[in-house]
C-alpha positions, 0 to 999 in steps of 0.5 A: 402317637400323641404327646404330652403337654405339661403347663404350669401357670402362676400369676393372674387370670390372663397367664391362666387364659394364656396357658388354655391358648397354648394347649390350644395352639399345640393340640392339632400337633397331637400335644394332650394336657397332663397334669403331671410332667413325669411323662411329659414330651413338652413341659411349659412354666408359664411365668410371672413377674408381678410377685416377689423372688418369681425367678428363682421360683422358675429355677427351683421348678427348673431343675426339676423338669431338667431330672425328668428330661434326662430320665427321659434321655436315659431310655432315648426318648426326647423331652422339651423344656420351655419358659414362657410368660412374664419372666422370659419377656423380662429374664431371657439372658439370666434364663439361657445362661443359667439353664442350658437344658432349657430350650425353648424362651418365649414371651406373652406375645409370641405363643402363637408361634408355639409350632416353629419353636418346637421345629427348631427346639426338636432340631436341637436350635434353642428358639428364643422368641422374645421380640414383640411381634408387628402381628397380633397373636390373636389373628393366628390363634385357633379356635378352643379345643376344650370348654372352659366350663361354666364360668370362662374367661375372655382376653380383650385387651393386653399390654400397659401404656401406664407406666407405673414405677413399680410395675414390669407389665409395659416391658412384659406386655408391650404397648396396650392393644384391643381385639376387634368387637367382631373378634371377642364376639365371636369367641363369647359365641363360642364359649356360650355354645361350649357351655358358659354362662359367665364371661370374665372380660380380661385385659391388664387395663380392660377398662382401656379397651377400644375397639374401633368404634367400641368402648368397654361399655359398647362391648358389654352391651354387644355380649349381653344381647348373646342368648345363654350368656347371663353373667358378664365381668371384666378386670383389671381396671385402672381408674384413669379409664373409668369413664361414664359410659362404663359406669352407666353400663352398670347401671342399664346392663343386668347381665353386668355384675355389680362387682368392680375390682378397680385398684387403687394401690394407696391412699396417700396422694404423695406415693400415688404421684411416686407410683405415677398412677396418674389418680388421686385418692380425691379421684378414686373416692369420686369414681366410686361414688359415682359408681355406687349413684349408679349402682347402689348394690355394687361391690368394691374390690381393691389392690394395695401395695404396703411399703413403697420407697418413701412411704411413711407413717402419715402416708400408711394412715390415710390408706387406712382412711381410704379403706374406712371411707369405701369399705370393700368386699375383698381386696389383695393387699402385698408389701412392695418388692422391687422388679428388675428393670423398674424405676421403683427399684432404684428409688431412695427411701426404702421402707424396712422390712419390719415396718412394711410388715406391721403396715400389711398386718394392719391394713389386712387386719382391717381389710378382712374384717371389712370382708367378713362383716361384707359376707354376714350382710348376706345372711338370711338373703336368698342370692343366684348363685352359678355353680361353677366349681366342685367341692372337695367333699362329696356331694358338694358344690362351690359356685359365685353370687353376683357379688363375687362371694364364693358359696359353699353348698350341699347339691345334687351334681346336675346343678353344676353349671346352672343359676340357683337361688340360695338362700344364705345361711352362715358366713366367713372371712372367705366365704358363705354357705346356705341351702337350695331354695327348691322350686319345682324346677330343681326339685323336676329338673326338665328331661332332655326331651323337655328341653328339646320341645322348649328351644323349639 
């Protein structure tokens, strides 16, 4: 008989890619993904550190799954409970101390090794698996099960040689690590003939990417001669790696969308040096000066951290004049908190919650009339839109332009996972909308035989 699988994901895309990998890894064990853990064999927290109380978020989900594992074990059936991500890699002793009932620990490295967990954990021995492996996971991870759908997501590089001091992805993550070219290839095949049109390059620093002979740029250009795939993106990018052959992909390849989410994290040189981004603010308005040279229709997107240990009025304000200067199509924006184990955490000058509060206001109040005034620039654009995702109201999809906005529209279902022209209409803080811009093809969509005769 077959089992269910529960996953619950926080944090960024590469935990959501991580989690799509387990299910993976477990389904030739007969293990199905569920929505719910109510009658689940298997349930899974996928953990991450980056926000702020993330582990007693873990233990507040914990002791939910420990009522429905002893439910189970009041009619005799076995259910396990594992912590995998971000927080087991850093939290495994408060883990197993604090939650007997959970059996199995595992770092972001090691899911790979998901069927000898479960061996052991069946077996009643706790597996805890949080030592960085001398093997590369992706060398025994299987091929995809299931399709990601239109828009997919591809992990090419993972770990951090940064070292920024607030930050846990070097303990987390290890040492920075790529895939071979041949190797992502081959996967973005596949995503494509399961259906993808869009490939999201993923890596904690994906602009760091090398490998062997490849850079970043020389993988982008090695996927855009893939027939289907249309849209190429990658994050997260740290600054230090933007170099000029990436740049001027930009520029040469069309299948590169022209958004860039580069993080910044302040404009202030003095908390740059304390957060050892190894950048400047002289530095980043340089790289997007060049990118736009190349690139006049790029979009920016950022990250800003409010409130870091020293951080004064002065430092707050020339964030807020880096902000002026670049004017960005979105951006995430969080109050600095401390991470067990970091340098931040133990700095001086901690920054008062009422003022980081103030900070955040501020900067957000800017941030987003930045974005809403980025997304009414659309209005009365006719823009291609990929419709990747399905609205919540009937008759409705959601989809990306090039640019990363999200659009709201009024469209037969068949459109789903196809480029369609827009034209904009109306925009918000957080998105737009329009209509179809019909054309014989959408208005006579080719019947499959059609379809068949033109690939011939």
């Amino acid at each position: 008989m077959g089992k269910n699988l529960y996953i619950k994901t926080w944090g960024c895309q590469m935990n959501v890619y991580d989690s799509k990998k387990m299910a993976d890894v477990l389904a030739p064990l007969g293990y199905a993904v569920v929505e719910e853990p109510d009658n689940a064999d298997l349930m899974i927290l996928n953990t991450c550190h980056i926000r702020e109380k993330a582990t007693e978020k873990v233990f507040s989900d914990l002791g939910r799954l420990r009522e429905l594992k002893e439910a189970k074990a009041g009619k005799g059936e076995k259910a396990l409970i594992a912590v995998a991500g971000c927080v087991a890699q850093a939290e495994s002793d408060v883990i197993l101390q604090r939650a007997k009932y959970v059996d199995m620990v595992f770092g972001p490295q090691t899911y790979h090794l998901l069927p000898e967990m479960i061996v052991k954990a069946t077996g009643g021995e706790r597996a805890v698996y949080t030592d960085f492996p001398v093997e590369s996971k992706f060398d025994h991870l299987p091929e995809e099960s299931a399709a990601q759908g239109p828009s997919a997501f591809l992990s090419v590089q993972e770990g951090c040689d940064k070292f920024c001091t607030f930050c846990v992805v070097p303990y987390t993550r290890g040492a920075e690590f790529s895939r071979p070219p041949e190797q992502v290839l081959d996967e973005a095949r596949r995503l494509v003939d399961q259906g993808a049109k869009e490939i999201t390059l993923l890596g904690q620093n994906v602009n760091a990417y090398h490998g062997g002979s490849h850079d970043l740029a020389q993988l982008i250009a090695d996927l855009a001669e893939i027939n289907g795939l249309e849209r190429i993106r990658y994050m997260t990018s740290h600054p230090q790696d933007m170099n000029d052959n990436l740049i001027y992909a930009h520029r040469d390849i069309a299948k590169l969308m022209p958004f860039m989410h580069l993080p910044v994290q302040s404009g202030s040189d003095r908390i740059l040096e304390l957060m050892n981004r190894k950048h400047t603010a002289a530095d980043y308005l340089e790289i997007i000066s060049k990118m736009k040279a190349a690139r006049p229709d790029l979009a920016f997107s950022s990250d800003f951290i409010v409130g870091f240990p020293g951080e004064t009025d002065a430092d707050h304000q020339a964030t807020m004049e880096l902000v002026r200067q670049i004017t960005f199509a979105s951006c995430y924006s969080f109050k600095y908190s401390p991470r067990p184990g970091t340098p931040g955490a133990v700095m001086g000058g901690v920054v008062p919650e009422d003022v980081k509060d103030a900070r955040l206001q501020e900067l957000q109040a800017l941030l987003f009339t930045q974005q809403e005034t980025y997304n009414k620039s659309a209005v009365g654009k006719t823009m291609p839109v990929l419709f990747d995702r399905k609205g919540q109201k009937p008759g409705q999809l959601l989809g990306k332009t090039p640019y990363m906005q999200s659009v709201y529209v009024d469209a037969p279902e068949r459109l789903f996972g196809q480029i369609v022209d827009v034209q904009i209409t109306r925009a918000f803080q957080n998105g737009i909308t329009g209509t179809i811009v019909t054309t014989e093809e959408t208005l006579y969509p080719p019947t499959p035989s059609e379809e068949k005769r033109d690939a011939a």
